[in-house]
C-alpha positions as CSV (number, residue, x, y, z in Angstrom):
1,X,11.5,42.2,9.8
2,X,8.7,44.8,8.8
3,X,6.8,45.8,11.4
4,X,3.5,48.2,11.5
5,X,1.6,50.8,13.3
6,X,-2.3,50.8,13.1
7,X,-4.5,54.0,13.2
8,X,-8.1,54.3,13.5
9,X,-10.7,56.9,11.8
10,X,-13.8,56.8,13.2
11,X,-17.0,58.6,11.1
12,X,-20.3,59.7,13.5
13,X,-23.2,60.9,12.8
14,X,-24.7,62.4,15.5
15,X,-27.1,65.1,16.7
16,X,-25.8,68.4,16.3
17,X,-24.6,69.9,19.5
18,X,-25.1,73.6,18.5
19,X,-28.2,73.8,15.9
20,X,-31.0,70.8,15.4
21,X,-30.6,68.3,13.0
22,X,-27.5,66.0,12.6
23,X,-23.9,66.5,12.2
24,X,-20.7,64.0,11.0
25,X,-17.8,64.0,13.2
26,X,-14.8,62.5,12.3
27,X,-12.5,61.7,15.0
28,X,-8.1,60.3,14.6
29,X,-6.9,57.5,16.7
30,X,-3.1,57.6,16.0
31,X,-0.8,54.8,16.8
32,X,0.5,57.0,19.6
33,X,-2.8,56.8,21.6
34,X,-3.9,60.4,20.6
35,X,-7.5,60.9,19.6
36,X,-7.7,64.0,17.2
37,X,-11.4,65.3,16.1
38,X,-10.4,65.6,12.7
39,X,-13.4,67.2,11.5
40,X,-12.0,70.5,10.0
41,X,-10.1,68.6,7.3
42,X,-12.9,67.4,5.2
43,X,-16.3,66.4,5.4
44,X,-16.3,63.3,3.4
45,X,-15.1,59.8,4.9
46,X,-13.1,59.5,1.5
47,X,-11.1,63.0,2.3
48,X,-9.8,61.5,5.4
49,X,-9.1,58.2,4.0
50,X,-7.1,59.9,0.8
51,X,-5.4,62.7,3.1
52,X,-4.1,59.3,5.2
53,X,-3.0,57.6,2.2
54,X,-0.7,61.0,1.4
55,X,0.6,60.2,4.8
56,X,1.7,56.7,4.0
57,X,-1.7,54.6,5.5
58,X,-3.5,52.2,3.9
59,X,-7.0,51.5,4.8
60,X,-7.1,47.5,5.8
61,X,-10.6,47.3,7.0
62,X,-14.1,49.0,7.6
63,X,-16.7,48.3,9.7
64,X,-20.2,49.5,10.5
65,X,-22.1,49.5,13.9
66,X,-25.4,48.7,13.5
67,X,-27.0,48.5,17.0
68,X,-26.7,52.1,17.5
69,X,-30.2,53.8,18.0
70,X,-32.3,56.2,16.3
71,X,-30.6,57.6,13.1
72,X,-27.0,57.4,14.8
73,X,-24.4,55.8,12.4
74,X,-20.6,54.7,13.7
75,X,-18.4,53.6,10.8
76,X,-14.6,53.0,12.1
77,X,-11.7,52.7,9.0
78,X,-8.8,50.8,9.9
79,X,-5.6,52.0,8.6
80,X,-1.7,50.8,9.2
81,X,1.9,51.5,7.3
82,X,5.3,50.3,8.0
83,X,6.6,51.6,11.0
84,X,9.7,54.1,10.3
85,X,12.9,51.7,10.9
86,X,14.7,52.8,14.5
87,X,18.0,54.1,14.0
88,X,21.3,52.1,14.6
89,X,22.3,52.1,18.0
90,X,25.6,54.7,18.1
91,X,28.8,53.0,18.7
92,X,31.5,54.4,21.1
93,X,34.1,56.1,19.7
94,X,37.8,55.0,20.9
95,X,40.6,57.3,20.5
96,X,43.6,54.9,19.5
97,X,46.7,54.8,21.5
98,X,44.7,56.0,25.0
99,X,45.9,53.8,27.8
100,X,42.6,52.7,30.3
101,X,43.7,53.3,34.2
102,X,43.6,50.6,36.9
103,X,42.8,51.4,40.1
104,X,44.9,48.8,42.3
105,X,45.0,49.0,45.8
């Protein structure tokens, strides 16, 4: 059975903590619990979303927050991919001919 691991980007605009005026922040929620200011890798929501899809995610949803205050905007992109397949548990190896002891007593 297929299963999947979900990841959430997260665009903000917000004021600007080092200069006036505004600033977009994107911020990485991995699957893994990280959260990962992103930010550095692009400056367009669309950057983010097609440096994901390189990765293998697929944007499944978007949504807006529209009670924020003020000129504030909150847009969060969800994203999921197949989770890579664990590996085979390892089987024992037996050397043929190898008698097991019993402890008897």
């Amino acid at each position: 059975m297929l299963k999947w691991e979900y990841a959430l980007l997260v665009r903000r605009r917000q004021a600007a903590t080092n200069d006036i005026g505004w600033e977009v922040v994107f911020v990485w929620y991995g699957p893994d619990g990280s959260m990962v200011d992103v930010t550095p890798y692009g400056d367009t929501a669309l950057a983010h979303l097609n440096r994901a899809g390189d990765q293998g995610w697929e944007l499944v949803a978007m949504s807006e927050d529209p009670s924020l205050p003020g000129n504030n905007e909150l847009h969060r992109y969800h994203l999921k991919r197949p989770k890579p397949a664990a590996p085979p548990p390892r089987q024992r190896m037996r050397v043929g001919g190898r008698q097991r002891r019993t402890v008897t007593g």
